[in-house]
C-alpha positions as CSV (number, residue, x, y, z in Angstrom):
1,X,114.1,136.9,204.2
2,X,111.7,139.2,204.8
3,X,111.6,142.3,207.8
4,X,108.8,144.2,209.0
5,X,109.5,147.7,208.4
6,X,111.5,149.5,211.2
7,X,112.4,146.5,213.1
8,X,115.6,146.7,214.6
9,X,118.3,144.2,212.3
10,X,121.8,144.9,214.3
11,X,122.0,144.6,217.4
12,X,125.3,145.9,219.1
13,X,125.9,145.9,223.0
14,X,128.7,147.2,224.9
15,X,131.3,146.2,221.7
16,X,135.0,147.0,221.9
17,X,137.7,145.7,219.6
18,X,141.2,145.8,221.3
19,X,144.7,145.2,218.8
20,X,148.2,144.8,220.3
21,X,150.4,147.0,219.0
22,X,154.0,148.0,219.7
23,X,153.2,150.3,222.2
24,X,150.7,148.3,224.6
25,X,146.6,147.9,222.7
26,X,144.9,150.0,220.1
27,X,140.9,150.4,220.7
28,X,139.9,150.4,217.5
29,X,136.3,150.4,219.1
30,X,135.5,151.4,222.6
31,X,132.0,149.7,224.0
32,X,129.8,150.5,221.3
33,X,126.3,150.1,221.3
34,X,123.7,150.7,218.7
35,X,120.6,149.7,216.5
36,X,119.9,149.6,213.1
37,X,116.4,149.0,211.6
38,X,115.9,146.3,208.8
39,X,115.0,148.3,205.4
40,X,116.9,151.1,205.2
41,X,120.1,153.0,204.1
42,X,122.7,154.0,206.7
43,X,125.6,155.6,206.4
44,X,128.6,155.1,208.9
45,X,131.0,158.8,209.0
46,X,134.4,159.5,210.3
47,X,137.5,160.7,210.0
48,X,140.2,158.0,208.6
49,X,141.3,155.7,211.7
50,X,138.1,156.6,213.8
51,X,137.2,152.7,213.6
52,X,134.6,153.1,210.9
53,X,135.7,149.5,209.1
54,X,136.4,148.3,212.4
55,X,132.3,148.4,212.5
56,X,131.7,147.6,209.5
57,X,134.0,144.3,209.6
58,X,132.0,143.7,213.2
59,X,128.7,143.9,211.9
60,X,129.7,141.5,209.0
61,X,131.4,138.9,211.4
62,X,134.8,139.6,209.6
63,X,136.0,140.4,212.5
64,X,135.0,139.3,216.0
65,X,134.7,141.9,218.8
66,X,136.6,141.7,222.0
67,X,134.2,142.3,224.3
68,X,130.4,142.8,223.6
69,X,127.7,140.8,221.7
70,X,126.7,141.3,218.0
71,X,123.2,140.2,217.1
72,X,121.6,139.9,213.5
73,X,118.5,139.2,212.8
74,X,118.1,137.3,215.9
75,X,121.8,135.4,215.4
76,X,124.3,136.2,218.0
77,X,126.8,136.0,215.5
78,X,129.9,136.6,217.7
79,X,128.9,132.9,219.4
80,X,129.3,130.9,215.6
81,X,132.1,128.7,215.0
82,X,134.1,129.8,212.4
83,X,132.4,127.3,209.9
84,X,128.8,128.5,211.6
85,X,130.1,132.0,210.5
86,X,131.1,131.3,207.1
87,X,127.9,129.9,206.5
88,X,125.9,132.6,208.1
89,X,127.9,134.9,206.0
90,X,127.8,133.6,202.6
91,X,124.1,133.9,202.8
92,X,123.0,136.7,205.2
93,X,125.2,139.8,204.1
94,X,126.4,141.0,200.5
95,X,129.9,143.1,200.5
96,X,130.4,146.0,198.5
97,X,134.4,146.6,198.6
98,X,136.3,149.8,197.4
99,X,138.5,148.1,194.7
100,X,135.4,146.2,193.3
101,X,137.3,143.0,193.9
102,X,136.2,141.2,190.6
103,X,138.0,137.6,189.6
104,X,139.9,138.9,186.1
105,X,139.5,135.0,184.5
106,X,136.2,135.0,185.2
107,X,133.3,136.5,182.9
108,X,131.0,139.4,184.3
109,X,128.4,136.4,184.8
110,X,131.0,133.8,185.9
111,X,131.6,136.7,188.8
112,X,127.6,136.9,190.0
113,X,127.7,133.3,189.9
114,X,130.3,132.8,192.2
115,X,128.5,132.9,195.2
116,X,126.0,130.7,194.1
117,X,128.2,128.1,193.7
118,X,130.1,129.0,197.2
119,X,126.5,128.6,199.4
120,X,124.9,126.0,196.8
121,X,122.1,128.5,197.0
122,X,120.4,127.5,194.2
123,X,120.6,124.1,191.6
124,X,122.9,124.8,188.7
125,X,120.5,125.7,186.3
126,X,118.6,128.4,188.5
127,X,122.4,130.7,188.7
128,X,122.3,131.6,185.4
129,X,119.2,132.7,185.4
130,X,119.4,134.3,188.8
131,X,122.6,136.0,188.0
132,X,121.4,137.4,184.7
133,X,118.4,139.2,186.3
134,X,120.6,140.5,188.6
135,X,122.9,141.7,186.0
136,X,119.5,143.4,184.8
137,X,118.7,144.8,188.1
138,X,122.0,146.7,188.2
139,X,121.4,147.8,184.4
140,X,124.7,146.3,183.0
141,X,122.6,142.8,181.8
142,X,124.3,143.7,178.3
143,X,127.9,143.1,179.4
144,X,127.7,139.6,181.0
145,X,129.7,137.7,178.6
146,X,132.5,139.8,179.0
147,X,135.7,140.0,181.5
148,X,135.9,142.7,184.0
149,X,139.0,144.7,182.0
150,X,136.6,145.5,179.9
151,X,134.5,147.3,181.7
152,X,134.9,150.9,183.1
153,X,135.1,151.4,187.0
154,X,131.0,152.3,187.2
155,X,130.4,149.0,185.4
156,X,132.7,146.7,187.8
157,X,131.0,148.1,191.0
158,X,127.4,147.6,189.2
159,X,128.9,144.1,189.0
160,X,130.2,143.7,192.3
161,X,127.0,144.9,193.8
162,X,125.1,142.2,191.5
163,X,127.5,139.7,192.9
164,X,126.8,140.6,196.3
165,X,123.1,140.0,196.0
166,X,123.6,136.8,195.0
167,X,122.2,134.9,197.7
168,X,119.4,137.4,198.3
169,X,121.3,138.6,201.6
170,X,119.0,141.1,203.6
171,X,122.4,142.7,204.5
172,X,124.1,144.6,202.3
173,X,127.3,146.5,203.4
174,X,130.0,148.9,201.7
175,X,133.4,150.4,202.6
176,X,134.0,153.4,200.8
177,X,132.3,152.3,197.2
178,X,132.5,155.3,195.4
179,X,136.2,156.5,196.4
180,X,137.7,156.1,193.5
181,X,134.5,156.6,190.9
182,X,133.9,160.3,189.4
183,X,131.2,161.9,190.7
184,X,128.2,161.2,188.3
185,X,128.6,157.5,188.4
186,X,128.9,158.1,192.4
187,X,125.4,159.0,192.2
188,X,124.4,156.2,190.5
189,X,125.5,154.0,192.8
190,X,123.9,155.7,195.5
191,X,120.5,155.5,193.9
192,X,120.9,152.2,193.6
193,X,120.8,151.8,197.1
194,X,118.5,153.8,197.8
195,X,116.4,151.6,195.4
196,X,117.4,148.5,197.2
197,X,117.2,149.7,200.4
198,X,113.4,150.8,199.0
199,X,112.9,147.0,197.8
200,X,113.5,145.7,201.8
201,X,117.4,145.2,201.8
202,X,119.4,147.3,205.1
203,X,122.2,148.8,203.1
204,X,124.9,150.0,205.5
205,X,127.4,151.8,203.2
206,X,130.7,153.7,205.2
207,X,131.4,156.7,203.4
208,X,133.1,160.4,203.8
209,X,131.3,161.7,201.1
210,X,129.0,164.1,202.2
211,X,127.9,165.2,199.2
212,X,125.4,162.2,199.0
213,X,124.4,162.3,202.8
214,X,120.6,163.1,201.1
215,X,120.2,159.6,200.1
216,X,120.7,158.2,203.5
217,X,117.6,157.7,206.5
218,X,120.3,157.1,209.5
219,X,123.8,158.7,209.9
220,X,126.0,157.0,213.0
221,X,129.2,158.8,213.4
222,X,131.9,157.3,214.4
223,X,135.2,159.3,216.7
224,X,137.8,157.7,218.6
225,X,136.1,154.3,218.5
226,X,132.9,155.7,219.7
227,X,130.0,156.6,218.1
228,X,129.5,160.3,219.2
229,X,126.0,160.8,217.1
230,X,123.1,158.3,215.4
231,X,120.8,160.7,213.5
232,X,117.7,159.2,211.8
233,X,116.5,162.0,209.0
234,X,113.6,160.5,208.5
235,X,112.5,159.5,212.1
């Protein structure tokens, strides 16, 4: 799918996400409301608790806010059924997790694949291919055949990136990528992104590390539920 450059891709109005806890509710977001522009690499800040996955798990129809209306790409997303969601998921947004969440029985290709065969994407004899250039893409093409022990933590979240392209989503979202990666292969990653964000995918990546806050065009900063700042560097 393709955007026109700096068309707006999220859409979130007046969004709050209530939990009961012991105590009464937790607002884990408090009537949020924000843009973000197809094509770019955004970064979501906070301090730990300030409802940063709370967004992010929003915004990917993880989770399905209280109050408020989430639109994607023209999709109000909190109206689809569960099996309308799924659907919309599997072949709309890629997720990046942390602990690179790779199936240990399956090879480094068998991984990529996966989705394929979840959305039925593409015919069987397309995914290999597919998945192989994708392998390429993320510069790790030489390591399909093996399992994910094998590789080093840089290398399983080249993979799990890879895998999350899959279906060619224009979304592409991350919770804290690079937390536990040293900080050279950190920066790979990150110009990665900044590559694919480059090649028309939105890349939303929530991160603390402000050490890569160059690579980013938009910054929305999350407090308290709120967002309490939305700066575009390159506006």
């Amino acid at each position: 799918m393709i955007h026109q450059q700096h068309k707006p891709l999220i859409e979130l109005r007046n969004v709050s996400k209530a939990y009961p806890v012991a105590s009464g509710t937790f607002m884990a977001l408090n009537d949020v409301s924000l843009t973000i522009e197809s094509r770019k690499l955004v970064a979501i800040t906070g301090k730990s608790g300030s409802g940063k996955s709370t967004l992010l798990n929003i915004i990917t129809g993880i989770d399905r806010p209280s109050t408020g209306s989430v639109t994607i790409s023209g999709v109000k997303v909190d109206k689809l059924s569960e099996t309308e969601l799924a659907s919309w998921r599997g072949k709309n947004v890629g997720v990046v997790f942390q602990f690179f969440q790779l199936l240990p029985t399956l090879t480094i290709l068998e991984n990529v694949m996966l989705p394929m065969d979840f959305c039925n994407t593409y015919s069987k004899k397309e995914r290999r291919d597919k998945a192989l250039a994708l392998l390429e893409k993320v510069n790790i093409k030489e390591q399909a055949g093996k399992f994910p022990s094998a590789l080093s933590g840089g290398q399983q979240q080249r993979v799990a990136i890879a895998r999350a392209l899959a279906n060619d989503p224009p979304l592409l979202v991350a919770d804290e990528p690079t937390g536990n990666l040293d900080s050279h292969t950190a920066t790979s990653i990150f110009e990665l992104f900044a590559e694919l964000a480059k090649s028309g995918k939105t890349v939303i990546v929530v991160t603390h590390e402000r050490e890569f806050s160059a690579y980013f065009e938009d910054t929305i900063s999350i407090a308290d539920g709120m967002v309490n700042a939305q700066i575009s560097v390159h506006a």
